[in-house]
C-alpha positions in Angstrom: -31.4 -1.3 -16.8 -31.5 -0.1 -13.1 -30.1 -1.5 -9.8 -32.5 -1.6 -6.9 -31.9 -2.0 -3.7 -34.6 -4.1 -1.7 -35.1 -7.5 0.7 -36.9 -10.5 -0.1 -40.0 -11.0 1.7 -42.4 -14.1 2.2 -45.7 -13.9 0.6 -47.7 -17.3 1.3 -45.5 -20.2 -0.1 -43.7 -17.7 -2.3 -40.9 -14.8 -1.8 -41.6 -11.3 -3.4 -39.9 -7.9 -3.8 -41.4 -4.4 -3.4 -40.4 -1.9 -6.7 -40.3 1.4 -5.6 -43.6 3.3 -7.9 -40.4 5.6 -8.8 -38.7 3.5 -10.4 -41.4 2.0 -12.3 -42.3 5.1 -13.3 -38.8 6.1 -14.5 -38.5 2.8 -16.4 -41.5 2.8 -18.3 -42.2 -0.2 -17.0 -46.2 -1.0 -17.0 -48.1 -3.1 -15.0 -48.2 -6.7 -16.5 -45.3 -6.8 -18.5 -42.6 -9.5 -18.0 -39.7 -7.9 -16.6 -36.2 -10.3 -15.8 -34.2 -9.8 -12.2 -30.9 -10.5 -11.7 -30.7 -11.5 -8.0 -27.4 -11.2 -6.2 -27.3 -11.5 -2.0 -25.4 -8.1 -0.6 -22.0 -9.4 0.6 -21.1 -6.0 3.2 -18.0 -7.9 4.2 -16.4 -8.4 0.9 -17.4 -5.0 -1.2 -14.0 -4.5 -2.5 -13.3 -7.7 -3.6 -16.9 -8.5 -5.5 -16.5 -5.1 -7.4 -12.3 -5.3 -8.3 -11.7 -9.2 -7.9 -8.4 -9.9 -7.7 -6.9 -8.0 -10.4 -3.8 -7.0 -10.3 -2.8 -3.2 -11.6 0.0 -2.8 -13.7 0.3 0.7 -12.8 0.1 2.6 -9.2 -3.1 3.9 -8.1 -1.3 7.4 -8.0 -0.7 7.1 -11.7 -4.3 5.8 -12.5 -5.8 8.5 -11.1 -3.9 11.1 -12.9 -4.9 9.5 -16.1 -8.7 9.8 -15.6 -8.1 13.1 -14.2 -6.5 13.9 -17.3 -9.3 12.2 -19.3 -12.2 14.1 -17.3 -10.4 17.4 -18.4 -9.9 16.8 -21.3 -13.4 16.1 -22.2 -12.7 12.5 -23.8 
C-alpha cells in the first residue's frame, strides 16, 4: 500500500486523479487492473490532531523519547 498525494480534478460529469507513472511502476500495478482508494480530504489546520487524536500519554514526552532511543540502539 502507498500514500499519494494528489487533487481531484473534473473530467466531464466525473472527478479523476492523476497516479504518478512512478508509482505505478513501483507498485506493480498494470494498466486495467481494479485497484481500491481510500480518499481522505487534507485537513492542514488540524495535522496534529488527525494523526495523535486526543490520546492522552501516560508518560512525558521526555521519557518516550528516551525509550525509542533506547529501542533504535538497541537494534529491537
Amino acid at each position: 500500500m502507498m500514500e499519494i498525494k494528489t487533487k481531484l480534478r473534473k473530467w466531464g460529469n466525473s472527478f479523476g486523479v492523476v497516479v504518478p507513472q512512478k508509482d505505478i511502476e513501483s507498485s506493480g500495478i498494470k494498466e486495467g487492473e481494479e485497484i481500491i482508494l481510500l480518499l481522505r480530504k487534507e485537513n492542514k489546520e488540524d495535522v496534529l490532531k488527525e494523526m495523535f487524536g486526543t490520546f492522552k500519554f501516560k508518560k512525558s514526552t521526555d521519557k518516550l523519547m528516551k525509550e525509542i532511543d533506547n529501542e533504535l540502539d538497541s537494534g529491537f
